[in-house]
N, C-alpha and C positions, 0 to 999 in steps of 0.2 A: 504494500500500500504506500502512497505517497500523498505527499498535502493535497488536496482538493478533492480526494475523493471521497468526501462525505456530504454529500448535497443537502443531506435533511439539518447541517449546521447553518446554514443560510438564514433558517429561523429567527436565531438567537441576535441578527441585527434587524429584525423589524420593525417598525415603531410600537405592535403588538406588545410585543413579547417585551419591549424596553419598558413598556408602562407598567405588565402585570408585576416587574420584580419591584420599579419603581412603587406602587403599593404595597407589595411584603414587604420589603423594608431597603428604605430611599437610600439607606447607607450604600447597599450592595451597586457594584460595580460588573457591570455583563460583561465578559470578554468578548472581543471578535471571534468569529467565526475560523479562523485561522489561528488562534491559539488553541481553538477543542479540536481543532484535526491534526496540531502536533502533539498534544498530550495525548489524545488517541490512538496514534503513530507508531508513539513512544509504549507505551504501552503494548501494542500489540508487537513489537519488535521484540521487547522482554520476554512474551507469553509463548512467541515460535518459538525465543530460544531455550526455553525450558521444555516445550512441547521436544524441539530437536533434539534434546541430553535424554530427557527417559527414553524416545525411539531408540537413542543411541545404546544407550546402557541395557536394551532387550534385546538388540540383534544378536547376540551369540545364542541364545535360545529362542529365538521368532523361528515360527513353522512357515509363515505366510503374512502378508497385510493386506489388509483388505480399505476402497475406499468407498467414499459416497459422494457426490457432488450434484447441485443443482443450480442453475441458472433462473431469475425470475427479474421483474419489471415491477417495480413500486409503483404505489399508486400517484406517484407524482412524474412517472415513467422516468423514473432512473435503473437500470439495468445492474443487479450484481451475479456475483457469481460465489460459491463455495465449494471449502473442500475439508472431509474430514477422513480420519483414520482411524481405522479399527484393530487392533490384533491383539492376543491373548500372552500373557507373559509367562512364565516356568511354572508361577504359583494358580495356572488358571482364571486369570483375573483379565478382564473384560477390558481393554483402555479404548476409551474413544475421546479423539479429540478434534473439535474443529477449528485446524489450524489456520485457514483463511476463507475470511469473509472480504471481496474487493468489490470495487466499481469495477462491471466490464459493458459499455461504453459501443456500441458499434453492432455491426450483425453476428448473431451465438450461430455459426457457419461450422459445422463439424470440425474444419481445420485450425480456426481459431479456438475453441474448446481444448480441443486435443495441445494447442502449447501453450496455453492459460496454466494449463493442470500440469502438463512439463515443469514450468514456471515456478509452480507454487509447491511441486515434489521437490525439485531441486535442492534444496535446502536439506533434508532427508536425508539422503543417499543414504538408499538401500541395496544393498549387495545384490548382484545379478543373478548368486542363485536363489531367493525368494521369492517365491512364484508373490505375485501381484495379482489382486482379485477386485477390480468395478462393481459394485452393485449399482445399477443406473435404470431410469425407464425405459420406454420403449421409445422414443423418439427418435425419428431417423437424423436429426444431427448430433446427437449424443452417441448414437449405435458407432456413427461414422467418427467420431471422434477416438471412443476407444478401441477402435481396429485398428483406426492410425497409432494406436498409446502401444505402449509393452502391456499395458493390462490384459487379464482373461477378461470375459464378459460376464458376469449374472444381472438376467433381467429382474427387476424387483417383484415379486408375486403382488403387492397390492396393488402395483401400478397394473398390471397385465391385466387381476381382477376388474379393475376400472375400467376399461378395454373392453369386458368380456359382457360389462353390465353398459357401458354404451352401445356397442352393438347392439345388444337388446334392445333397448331405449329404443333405439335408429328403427328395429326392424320389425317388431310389437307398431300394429299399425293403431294411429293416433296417438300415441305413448309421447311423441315429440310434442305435441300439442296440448297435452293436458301439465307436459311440465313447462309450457311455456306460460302454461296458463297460472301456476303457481308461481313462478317465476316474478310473471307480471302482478301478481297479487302482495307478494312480496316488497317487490320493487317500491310498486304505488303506494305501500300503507308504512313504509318508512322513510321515505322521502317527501310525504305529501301529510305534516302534520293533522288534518282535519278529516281524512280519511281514517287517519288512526285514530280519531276521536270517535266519529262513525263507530267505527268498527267495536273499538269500547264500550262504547253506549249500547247498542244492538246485544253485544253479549248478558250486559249486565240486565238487558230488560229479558233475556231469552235465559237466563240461568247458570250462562257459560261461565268458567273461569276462563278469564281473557289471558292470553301469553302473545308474544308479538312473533309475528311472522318471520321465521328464518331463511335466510338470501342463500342461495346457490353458489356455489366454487366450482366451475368448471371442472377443475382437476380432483376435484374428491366425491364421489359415487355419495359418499354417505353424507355429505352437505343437500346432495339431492333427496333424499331420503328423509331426513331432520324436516328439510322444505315442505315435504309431500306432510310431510305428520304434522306439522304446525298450522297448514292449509285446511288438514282433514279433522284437527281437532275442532277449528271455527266453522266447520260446514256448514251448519244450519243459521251463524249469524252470519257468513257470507251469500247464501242465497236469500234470504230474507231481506238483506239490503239490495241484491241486484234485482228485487222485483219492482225497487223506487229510484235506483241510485243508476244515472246513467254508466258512472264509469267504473264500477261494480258490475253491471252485466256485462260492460264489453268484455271484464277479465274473468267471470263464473266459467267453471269449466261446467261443461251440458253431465247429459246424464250416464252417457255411457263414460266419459272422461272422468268424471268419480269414481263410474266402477274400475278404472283403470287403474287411478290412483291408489286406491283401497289394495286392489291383487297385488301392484308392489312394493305398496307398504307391510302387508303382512307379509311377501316372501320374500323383501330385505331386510327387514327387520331384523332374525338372527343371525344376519353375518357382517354386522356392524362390529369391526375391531376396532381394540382401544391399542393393543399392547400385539405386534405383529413379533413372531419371531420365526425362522426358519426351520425349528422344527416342528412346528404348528401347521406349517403349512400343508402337507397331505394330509393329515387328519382332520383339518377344517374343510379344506374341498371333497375329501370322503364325506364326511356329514353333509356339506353343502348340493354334493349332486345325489346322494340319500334324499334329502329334505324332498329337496326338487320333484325326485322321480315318485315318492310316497305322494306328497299335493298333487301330483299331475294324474295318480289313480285314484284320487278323492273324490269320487260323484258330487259330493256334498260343497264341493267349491265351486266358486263362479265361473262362469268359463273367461271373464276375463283374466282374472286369476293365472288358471290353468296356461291358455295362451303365452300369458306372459315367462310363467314357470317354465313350458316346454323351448320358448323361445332363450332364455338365460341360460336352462341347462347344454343346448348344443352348439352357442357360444363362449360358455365354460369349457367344455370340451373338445372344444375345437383350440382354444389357447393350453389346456392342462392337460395332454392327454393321458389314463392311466392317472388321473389325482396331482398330476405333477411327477409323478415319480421316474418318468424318461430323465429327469434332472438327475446328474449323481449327488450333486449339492444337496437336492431335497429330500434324496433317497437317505445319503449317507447320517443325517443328520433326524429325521424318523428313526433309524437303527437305532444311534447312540442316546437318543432321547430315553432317559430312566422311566417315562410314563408311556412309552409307544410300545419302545425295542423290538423296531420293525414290523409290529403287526399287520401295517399296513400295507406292506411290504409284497408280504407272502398273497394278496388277493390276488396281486399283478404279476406274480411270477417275477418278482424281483429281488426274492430271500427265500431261501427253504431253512426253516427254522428247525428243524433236524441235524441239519449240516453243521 
């Protein structure tokens, strides 16, 4: 990192931000914006170099290192970039650390990525025979980044999952449409103070306990999901307002889009992860294409439900096939799990548990 690259210190010369300290207390004296991005600097110069003494001090017993990195856009659209580091030490012990957070400034072009991360390993030097492990999403300038790198690849399963439940989304016909229709209900009632008052009013005269509408994340399936339940908790105060409220009906989803809503609210709803780890991950997608395939022979569900179910399931399965366990990563790591040890294994023909 070097001076300027902290855009969000711009702040701290506004005439804003002069007045709010000016009232806490007139004594205080704001610094420029250029002195929090050298103490920031400075600091973070100290934190690699202590991050680079423990990598150093593990290499004679490091099996592997493993990294993570992502690229995003603030909402002020300033671009960074990160990198962190994983590996296990003699004693078993877990280190992660993320050694840089930068501005990266221009187009995230696979080739560019690929000597960003050059860049910011440099510092490191890890011996040549330790194999090197990316965990990254699926995006094709990331993909193309680390084939350029010395790294191996593993794609991340929750991103793939993500993948697996947008597909669905795409091919569950209307499904695009009822979440846009939450979407925009979202939108509207937290950006449009008086809508939210609407909507408040309406619950409180209808019995609801009101909660505010939860906004969407593109990149996370289950922000879509939180959206769907926050929508379908207010159902009956949001159609009750769109039978007076012009700009309530243009955003009510109709009736078959509720039942939409509803079949993937109940069949996302148990694979909403807090805490992901790799050896979870076949034993989750065994439950999860279990679940699937039990609701899809339920008479007693909706058929939009159903629909929706059979459509996730052969988009899961088309991204994990065998549960994931074509991975050796995911297999090897199911085995050594003290709560699996392989069981999941032996369905696929990937462990004979006699042997």
């Amino acid at each position: 990192m070097t001076e300027g690259n902290f855009p969000a210190f711009s702040s701290v010369e506004t005439e804003g931000f002069k007045k709010l300290f000016n009232v806490a207390d007139s004594k205080l004296t704001v610094k420029s914006r250029h002195t929090f991005s050298r103490k920031v600097e400075a600091k973070h110069q100290n934190i690699m170099k202590e991050v680079c003494e423990i990598v150093s001090s593990c290499k004679p017993e490091m099996q592997s290192l493993a990294i993570t990195n992502d690229c995003w856009t603030s909402r002020s659209n300033d671009a960074y970039i990160s990198l962190t580091l994983h590996f296990i030490d003699n004693q078993f012990y877990l280190h992660r650390w993320t050694k840089n957070v930068s501005h990266f400034p221009g187009k995230h072009t696979g080739e560019r990525i690929e000597a960003k991360i050059e860049d910011m390993m440099d510092p490191v030097d890890i011996p040549d025979d330790i194999p090197l492990i990316s965990v990254n999403d699926n995006a094709s300038n990331v993909k193309l980044a680390i084939a350029l790198s010395r790294f191996n690849e593993y794609n991340c399963c929750n991103h793939s999952l993500q993948l697996a439940i947008t597909d669905a989304f795409k091919e569950v016909e209307g499904m695009t449409t009822a979440l846009n229709c939450c979407k925009s209900l979202s939108s509207y009632t937290n950006r449009c103070s008086t809508a939210l008052q609407l909507l408040k009013e309406e619950c409180e005269k209808l019995g609801i306990d009101f909660t505010v509408l939860l906004q969407q994340i593109p990149t996370r399936w289950d922000s879509q999901l939180l959206c769907m339940q926050s929508v379908l908790k207010l159902k009956e105060a949001i159609i009750s307002l769109s039978m007076r409220n012009e700009e309530f009906s243009a955003r009510c989803p109709s009736f078959n889009q509720w039942k939409l809503i509803e079949g993937a609210v109940e069949i996302l709803q148990p694979f909403r992860e807090k805490v992901p780890t790799i050896n979870t991950v076949t034993e989750r997608l065994f439950t999860m294409t279990t679940y699937l395939k039990d609701f899809i022979k339920n008479k007693n569900k909706c058929r939009y439900g159903i629909t929706f179910a059979r459509t996730l399931l052969t988009c899961t399965e088309e991204r994990f096939p065998d549960c994931g366990t074509e991975s050796i990563e995911n297999s090897a790591a199911n085995f050594l799990s003290p709560h699996y040890k392989g069981i999941h294994l032996t369905l696929f023909n990937r462990f004979d548990s006699t042997s």
